[in-house]
Every structure is written in C-alpha cells, then in structure tokens.
C-alpha positions as CSV (number, residue, x, y, z in Angstrom):
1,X,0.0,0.0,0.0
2,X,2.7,2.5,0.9
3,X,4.4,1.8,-2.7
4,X,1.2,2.6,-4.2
5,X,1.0,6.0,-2.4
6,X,4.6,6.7,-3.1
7,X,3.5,5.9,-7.0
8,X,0.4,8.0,-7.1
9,X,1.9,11.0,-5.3
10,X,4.7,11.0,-7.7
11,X,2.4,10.5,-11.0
12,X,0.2,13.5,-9.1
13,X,3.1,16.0,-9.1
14,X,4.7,14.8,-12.5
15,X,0.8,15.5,-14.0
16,X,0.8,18.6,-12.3
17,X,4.5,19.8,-13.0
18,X,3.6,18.8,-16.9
19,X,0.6,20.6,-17.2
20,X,2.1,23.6,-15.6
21,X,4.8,23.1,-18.2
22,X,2.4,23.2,-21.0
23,X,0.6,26.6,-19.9
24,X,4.1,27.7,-19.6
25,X,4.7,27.2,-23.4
26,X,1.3,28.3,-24.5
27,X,1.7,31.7,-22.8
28,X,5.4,31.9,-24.2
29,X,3.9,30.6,-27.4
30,X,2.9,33.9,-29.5
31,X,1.4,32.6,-32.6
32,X,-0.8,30.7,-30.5
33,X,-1.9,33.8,-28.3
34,X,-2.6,35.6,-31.2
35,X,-4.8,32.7,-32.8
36,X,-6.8,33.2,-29.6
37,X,-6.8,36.8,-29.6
38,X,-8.5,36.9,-33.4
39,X,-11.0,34.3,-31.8
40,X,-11.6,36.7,-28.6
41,X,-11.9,39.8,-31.6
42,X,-14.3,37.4,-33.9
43,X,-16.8,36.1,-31.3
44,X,-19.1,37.8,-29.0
45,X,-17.5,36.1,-25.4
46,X,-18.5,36.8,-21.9
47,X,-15.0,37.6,-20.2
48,X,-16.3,36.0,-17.2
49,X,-17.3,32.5,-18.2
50,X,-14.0,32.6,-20.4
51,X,-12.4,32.9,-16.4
52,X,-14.6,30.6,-14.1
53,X,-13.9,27.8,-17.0
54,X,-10.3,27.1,-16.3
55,X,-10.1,26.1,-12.9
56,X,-7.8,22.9,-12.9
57,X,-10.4,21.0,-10.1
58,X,-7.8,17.7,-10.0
59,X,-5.1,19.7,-9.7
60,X,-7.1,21.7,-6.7
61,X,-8.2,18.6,-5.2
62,X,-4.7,17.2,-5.3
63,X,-3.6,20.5,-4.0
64,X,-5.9,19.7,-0.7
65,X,-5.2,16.3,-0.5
66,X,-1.4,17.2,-0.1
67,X,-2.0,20.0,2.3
68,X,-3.9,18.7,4.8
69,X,-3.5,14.5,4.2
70,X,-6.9,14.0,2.7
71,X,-7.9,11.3,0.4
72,X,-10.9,13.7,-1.6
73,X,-12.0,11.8,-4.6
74,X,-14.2,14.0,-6.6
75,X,-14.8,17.9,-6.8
76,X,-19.0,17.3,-7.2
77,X,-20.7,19.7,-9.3
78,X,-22.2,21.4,-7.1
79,X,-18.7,22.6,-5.4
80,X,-17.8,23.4,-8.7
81,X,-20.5,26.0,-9.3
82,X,-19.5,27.1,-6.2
83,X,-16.4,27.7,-7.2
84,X,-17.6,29.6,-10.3
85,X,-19.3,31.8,-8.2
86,X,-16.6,32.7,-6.1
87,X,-14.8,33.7,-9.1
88,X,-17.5,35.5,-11.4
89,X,-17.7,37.8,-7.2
90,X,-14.1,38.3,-8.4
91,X,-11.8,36.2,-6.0
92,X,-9.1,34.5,-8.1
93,X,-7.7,31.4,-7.9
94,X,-4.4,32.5,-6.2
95,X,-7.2,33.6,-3.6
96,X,-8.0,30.2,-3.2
97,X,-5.0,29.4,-3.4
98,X,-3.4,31.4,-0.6
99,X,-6.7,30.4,1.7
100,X,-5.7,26.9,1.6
101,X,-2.3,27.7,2.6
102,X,-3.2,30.4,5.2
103,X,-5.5,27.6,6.7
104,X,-2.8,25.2,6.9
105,X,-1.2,27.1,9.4
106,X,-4.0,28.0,11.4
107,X,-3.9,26.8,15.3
108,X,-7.7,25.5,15.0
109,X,-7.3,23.4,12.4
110,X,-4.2,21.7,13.0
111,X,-5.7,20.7,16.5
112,X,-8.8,19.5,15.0
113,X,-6.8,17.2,12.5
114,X,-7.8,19.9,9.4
115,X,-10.9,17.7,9.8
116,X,-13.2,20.8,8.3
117,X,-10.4,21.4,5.7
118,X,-12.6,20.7,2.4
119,X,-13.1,21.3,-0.9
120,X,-16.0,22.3,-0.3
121,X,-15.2,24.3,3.0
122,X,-12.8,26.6,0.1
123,X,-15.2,26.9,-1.7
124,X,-16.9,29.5,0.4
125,X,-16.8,32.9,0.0
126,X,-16.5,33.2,3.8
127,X,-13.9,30.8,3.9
128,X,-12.2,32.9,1.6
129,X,-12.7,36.4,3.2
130,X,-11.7,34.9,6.7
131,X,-8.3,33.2,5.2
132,X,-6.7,34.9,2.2
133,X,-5.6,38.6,3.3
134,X,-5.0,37.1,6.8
135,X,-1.2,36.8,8.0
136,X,-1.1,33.6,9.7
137,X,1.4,34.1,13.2
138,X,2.9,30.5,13.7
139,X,3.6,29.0,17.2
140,X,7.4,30.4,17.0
141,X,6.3,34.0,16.1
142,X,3.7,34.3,19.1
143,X,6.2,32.6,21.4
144,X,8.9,35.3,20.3
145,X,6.6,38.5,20.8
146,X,5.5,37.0,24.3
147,X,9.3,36.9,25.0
148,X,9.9,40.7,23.6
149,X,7.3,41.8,26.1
C-alpha cells in the first residue's frame, strides 16, 4: 500500500509539474496567443465565463489532499459552481489558493486534524474572506513577541 501511495503521489506531481509546463509554453507561445486573440476579436465572449472555466479541479483537489492529508475523490458539481461563483464575485484562484495555505497554518485546524479542511469548506466565500488577506502568526512568532514583552 505504501508503494502505491509513493507511486500516485509522484504521477500526481509529475501530472501537475507537466501541465504547468504546457501553460508555460502556450503563454510563451505567440502565434498561439494571437490565434486566440483573433478568436476573442471574432466572437461575441463573456469575459467571465471565459475565467470561471479554467479552474484545474484535479489539480485543486490534489492540492488539498497534499495540504492537509486527505484522500478527496471528486470535486462534485455542485462545489464546482460554487467555485464559479466565487470567481465571477471576483476572487481569483491564487485567492484560493493562498486560503488553503493560510489555513494550513491556522492553530484551529491543526488541532482538530484539518478535519473541516474541504473542498468544499474553500469553496466558500467566507472561507475565503476569513483566510486569504489574513497573515497567519505560527507558534514560534507568538512565542517570540511574548518573550519581547
């Protein structure tokens, strides 16, 4: 079993690292951004569905499963619309992003086994306001300001 998870975390990242790779080239790829910029000219296209479309959710839901040692299986599609409607309010997916990490560190949820730490729990705007602009102070920050006192 514990060769199995070695295996699937390392296709995870290598899937993740490769499609990373291939955005990489498209936006370095100028005759392909200008093909899509004649297309953008051409065709009536709501900015904003153009946006909430390309949320990676495997690559999210790997994201969370790596933070917080989950095993999520599926991003439902009623989490995704959620998701769509966090970003057509105009949070962005480094938002997201950032929340996740910014909840990592939090004192509540590491004590509670990041049991609340969902998807779905991200997927709130909430969520989002209460985690993304917030500086999270880690155990040895607190402990040095008590001892600066």
């Amino acid at each position: 079993m514990k060769l199995f998870e070695e295996k699937r975390v390392k296709r995870s990242e290598a899937g993740i690292a490769g499609a990373n790779k291939r955005w990489q080239e498209i936006a370095n790829d100028s005759n392909r951004i200008s093909g899509i910029a004649k297309i953008a000219d051409n065709v009536n296209v709501n900015v904003n569905d153009n946006v909430i479309d390309n949320i990676n959710y495997q690559a999210l839901l790997d994201f969370v499963n790596k933070s917080f040692g989950r095993n999520f299986k599926v991003v439902s599609d009623k989490i995704q619309r959620s998701y769509k409607a966090r970003l057509k309010e105009g949070y962005k997916k480094e938002d997201i992003i950032q929340a996740i990490k910014n909840c990592k560190e939090n004192k509540f949820h590491k004590d509670n086994n990041y049991q609340y730490c969902t998807p779905e729990y991200f997927s709130r705007s909430e969520t989002l306001d209460k985690y993304v602009d917030r500086t999270i102070v880690t155990e040895s920050d607190s402990i040095l300001a008590i001892l600066n006192k």
